[in-house]
N, C-alpha and C positions, 0 to 999 in steps of 0.2 A: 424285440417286443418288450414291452413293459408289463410284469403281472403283479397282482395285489391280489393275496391269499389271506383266507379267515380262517385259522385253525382255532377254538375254543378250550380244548383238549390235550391232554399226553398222549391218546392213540391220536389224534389230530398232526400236533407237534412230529411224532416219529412218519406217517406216513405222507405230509408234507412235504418234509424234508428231502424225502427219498424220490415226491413230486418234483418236487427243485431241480434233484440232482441227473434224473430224466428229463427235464427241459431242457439243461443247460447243453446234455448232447444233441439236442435237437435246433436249438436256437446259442449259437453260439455267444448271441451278442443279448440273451437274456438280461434283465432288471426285475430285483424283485422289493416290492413291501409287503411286508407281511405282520398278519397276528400269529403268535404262534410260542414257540418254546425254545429251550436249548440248540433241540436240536436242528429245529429251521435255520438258527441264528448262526451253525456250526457251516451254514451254506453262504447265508450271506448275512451280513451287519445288520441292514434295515428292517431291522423289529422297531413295529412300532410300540405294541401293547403282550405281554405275556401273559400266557391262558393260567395264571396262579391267579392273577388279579377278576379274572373274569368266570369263574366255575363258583355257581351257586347249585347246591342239591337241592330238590324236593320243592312242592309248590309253597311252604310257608316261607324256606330260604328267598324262593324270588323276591317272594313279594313284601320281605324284610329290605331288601336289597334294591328294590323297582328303582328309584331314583339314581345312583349306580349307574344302572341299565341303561336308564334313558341317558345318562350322560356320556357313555358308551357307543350308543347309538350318531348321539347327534356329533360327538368327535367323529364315528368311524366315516360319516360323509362326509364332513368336512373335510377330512386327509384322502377321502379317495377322487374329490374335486380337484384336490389340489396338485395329486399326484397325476391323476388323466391318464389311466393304465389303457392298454389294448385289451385288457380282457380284467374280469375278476375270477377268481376261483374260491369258491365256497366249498369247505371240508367238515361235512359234519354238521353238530351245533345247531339243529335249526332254527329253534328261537332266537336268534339273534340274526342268525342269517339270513333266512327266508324274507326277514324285517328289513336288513340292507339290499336282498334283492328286489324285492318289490319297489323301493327306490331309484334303484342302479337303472333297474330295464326302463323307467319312466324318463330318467333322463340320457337313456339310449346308449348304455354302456354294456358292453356286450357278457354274458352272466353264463359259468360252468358252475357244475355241481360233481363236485370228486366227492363221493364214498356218501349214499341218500339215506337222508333221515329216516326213522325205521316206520313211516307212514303204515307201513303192511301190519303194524300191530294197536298204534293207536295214534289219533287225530288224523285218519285216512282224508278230514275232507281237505288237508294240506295238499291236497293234489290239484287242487283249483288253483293255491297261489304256485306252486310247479309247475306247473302245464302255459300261466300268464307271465311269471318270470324268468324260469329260467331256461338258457339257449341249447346246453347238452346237459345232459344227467350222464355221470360212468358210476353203475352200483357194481358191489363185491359181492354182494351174495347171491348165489345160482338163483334163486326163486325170486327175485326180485324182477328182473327180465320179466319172465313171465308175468306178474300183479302189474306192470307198469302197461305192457305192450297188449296184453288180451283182456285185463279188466278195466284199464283205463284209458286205452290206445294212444300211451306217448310212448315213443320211441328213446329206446337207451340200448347204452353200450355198456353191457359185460364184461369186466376186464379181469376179472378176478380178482383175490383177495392179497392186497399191498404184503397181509403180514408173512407170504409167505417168503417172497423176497426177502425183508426185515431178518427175518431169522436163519435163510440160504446163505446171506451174504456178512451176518456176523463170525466177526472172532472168536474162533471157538476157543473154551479156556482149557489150560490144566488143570482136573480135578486135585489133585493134590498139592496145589500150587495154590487154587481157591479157598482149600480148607484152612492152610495156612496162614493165607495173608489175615483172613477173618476170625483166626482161633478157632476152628468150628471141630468135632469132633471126629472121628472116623465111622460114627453111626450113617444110616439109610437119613437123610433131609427131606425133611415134612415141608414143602415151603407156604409158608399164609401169605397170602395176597388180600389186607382187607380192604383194596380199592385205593381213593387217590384226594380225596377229600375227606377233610379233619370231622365231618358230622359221622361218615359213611363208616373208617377208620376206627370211631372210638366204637361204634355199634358194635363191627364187627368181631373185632380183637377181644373185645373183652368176653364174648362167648369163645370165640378159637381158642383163647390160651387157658382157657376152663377144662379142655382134654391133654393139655400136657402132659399133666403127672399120672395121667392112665396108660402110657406110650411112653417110658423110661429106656428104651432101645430102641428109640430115635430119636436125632436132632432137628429140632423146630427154627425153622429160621422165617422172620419176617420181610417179607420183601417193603422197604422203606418206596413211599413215591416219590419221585422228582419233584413233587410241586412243595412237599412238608421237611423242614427242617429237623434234623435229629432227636432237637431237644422235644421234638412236639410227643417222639415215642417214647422218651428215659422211665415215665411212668410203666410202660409195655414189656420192658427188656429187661427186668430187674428181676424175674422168676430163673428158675433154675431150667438150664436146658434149650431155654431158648436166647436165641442169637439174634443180629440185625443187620442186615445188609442195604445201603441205600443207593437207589437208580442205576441197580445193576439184576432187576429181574429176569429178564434173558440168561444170563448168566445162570444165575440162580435155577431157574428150570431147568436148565441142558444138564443140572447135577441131581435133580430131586427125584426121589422115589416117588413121592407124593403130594399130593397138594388141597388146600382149601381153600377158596375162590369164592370172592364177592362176585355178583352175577354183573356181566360187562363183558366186555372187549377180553380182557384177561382170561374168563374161561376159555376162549378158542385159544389164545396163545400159550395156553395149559395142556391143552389139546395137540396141537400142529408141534411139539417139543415131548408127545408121546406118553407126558405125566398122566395116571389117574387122579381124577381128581372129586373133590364132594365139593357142589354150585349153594353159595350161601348167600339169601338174602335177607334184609329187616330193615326197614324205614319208619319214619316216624308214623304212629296210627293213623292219621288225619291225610297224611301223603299218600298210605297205603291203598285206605280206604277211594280216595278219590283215582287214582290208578285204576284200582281196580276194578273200577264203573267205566274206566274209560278205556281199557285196552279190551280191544274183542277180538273174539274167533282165533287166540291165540293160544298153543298149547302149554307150552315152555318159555320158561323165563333165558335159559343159557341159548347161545348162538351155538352151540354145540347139539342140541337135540332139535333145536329149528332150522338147522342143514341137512340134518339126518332123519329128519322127521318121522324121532321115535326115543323114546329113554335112551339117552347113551351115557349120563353122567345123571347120577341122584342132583333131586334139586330141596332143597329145606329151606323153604321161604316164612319168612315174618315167624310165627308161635313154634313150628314146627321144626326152625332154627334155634335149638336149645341144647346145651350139654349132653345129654343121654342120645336125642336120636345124632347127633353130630359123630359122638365115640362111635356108637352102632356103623354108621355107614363109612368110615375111618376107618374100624377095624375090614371091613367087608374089601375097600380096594388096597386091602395090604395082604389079600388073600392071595395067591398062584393064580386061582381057575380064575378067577375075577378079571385080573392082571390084565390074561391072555384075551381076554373077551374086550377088553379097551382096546388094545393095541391095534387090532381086527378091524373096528370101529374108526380108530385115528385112521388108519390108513385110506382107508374107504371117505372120510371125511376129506383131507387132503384133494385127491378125488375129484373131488365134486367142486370143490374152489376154483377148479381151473388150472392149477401149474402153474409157476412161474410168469413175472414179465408185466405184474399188474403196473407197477408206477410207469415201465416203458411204452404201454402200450396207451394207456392215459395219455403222458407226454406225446406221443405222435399225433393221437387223435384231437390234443387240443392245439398243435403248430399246425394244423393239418386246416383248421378251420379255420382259424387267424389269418392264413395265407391266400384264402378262397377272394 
């Protein structure tokens, strides 16, 4: 079978890949093109486009960018005419996606959707073009099932959450081996994750590393993204104490006491690696405000308290994301009793994702239909 994947993303790119690598057990004689990143590409050659070129934040960045887009668009049909796949698979990303599905199914190409746009929080009337274009939906989050199948009655498949796999089946490191290769110290590792685009990155960072020098008996390490070159952080890493390590965040968790997290993907995988952690966000005012007209009936920004559906991790969004309350809730998950009360929580979170087998059971269920 021949597949053409759209990953837009670095959680995109990593649980692609791990889609791929579930295929290829199931369809020996697999073909893939793909959008996607490293680590798709670590599967197979045929990238066509990498999701560094194609992540824009915030609705000012789009629509700086719209022209971009649209050239984006009208390549990615072009290549998916010419290629004439058995299937597409859509990961993520839905502004781009949703816009090549709607295409794809008119000219009767048959259309999966691995891991669903977060519709349940805002622009829910994306369910209309869902429901017209595409053939299966597999989401990862428990309650997703449910909004899909009793509120809107399309049927999906629950497969559970890819990242648990992701981080089952990584190479665990030697902590003492890690601190070395990096020069890092023998203090407790605060790790900052301030996300994965250079707008998001400078936002964040430059409040994270404003509690440093309050925390002198720990070391602060940045977790670098895959998509951002070194030089982009040299500004970031010149303070005393803190360190930098790049596209090796997995790593980096399985050693940290702690953590500060841009709200994303990242806080769960902060989560599922048993870190406490403080959920940080701040966008531009204008992005903010219109978000916030636009996402309803939602309680929580992190993926971690809208599993658990209840506080499990502090969130300090936009004003309230400032120095003082950031130390405040900093100092609080470096407490004992606090500690213990996360861990409790991670587990029970865990849980609720399902167990293991999400990309496997993806992969069966999409050779499964391709064969019918």
């Amino acid at each position: 079978m021949k597949y053409y994947i759209i990953a837009g993303e670095a959680s995109g790119d990593l649980h692609g890949s791990n889609l791929m690598k579930a295929l290829l057990l199931q369809d020996v004689n697999a073909e893939f093109r793909f959008w996607g990143g490293d680590l798709m590409q670590d599967v197979s050659e045929t990238l066509v486009k990498h999701y560094r070129d194609l992540a824009f934040m915030g609705f000012l960045e789009v629509v700086m960018n719209i022209s971009t887009i649209a050239k984006n668009l009208s390549f990615c049909k072009t290549d998916i005419t010419t290629y004439n796949p058995d299937v597409i698979i859509f990961i993520d990303y839905p502004g781009f996606n949703l816009r090549i599905a709607k295409w794809a199914k008119q000219k009767g190409f048959k259309t999966h959707y691995y891991i669903s746009p977060q519709i349940w929080a805002w622009k829910e009337s994306r369910i209309n073009a869902i429901k017209r274009d595409i053939d299966k939906m597999y989401v990862i989050l428990p309650f997703e099932k449910q909004f899909y199948e009793e509120k809107h009655n399309y049927p999906v498949e629950f497969v559970g959450h890819p990242l648990i796999d992701a981080i089952a089946n990584r190479t665990q490191v030697n902590e003492f081996e890690f601190r070395a290769e990096y020069e890092l110290s023998d203090k407790p590792i605060i790790a900052l994750l301030p996300g994965s685009r250079k707008q998001e990155i400078k936002k964040m960072l430059s409040i994270m590393l404003e509690v440093v020098k309050e925390f002198p008996k720990y070391q602060f390490v940045i977790a670098g993204a895959p998509s951002q070159d070194k030089s982009f952080y040299e500004p970031f890493i010149k303070i005393k104490n803190v360190a930098f390590i790049s596209n090796r965040t997995h790593d980096l968790l399985s050693v940290s006491y702690a953590a500060l997290v841009t709200s994303g993907t990242a806080t769960l995988e902060t989560a599922l690696f048993k870190v406490p952690e403080v959920v940080c966000y701040k966008g531009s005012w204008l992005s903010y405000q219109i978000g916030k007209r636009l996402v309803k009936h939602i309680k929580f920004i992190s993926l971690v308290n809208l599993i658990m559906d209840k506080e499990v991790v502090s969130e300090l969004i936009q004003s309230e994301f400032n120095p003082q309350r950031l130390k405040q809730e900093l100092e609080l998950i470096l407490d004992d009793y606090e500690r213990t009360k996360f861990f409790l929580n991670y587990y029970e979170l865990e849980k609720k994702l399902g167990g293991k087998g999400a990309s496997e059971k993806t992969a069966k269920l999409i050779f499964k239909s391709l064969k019918v």
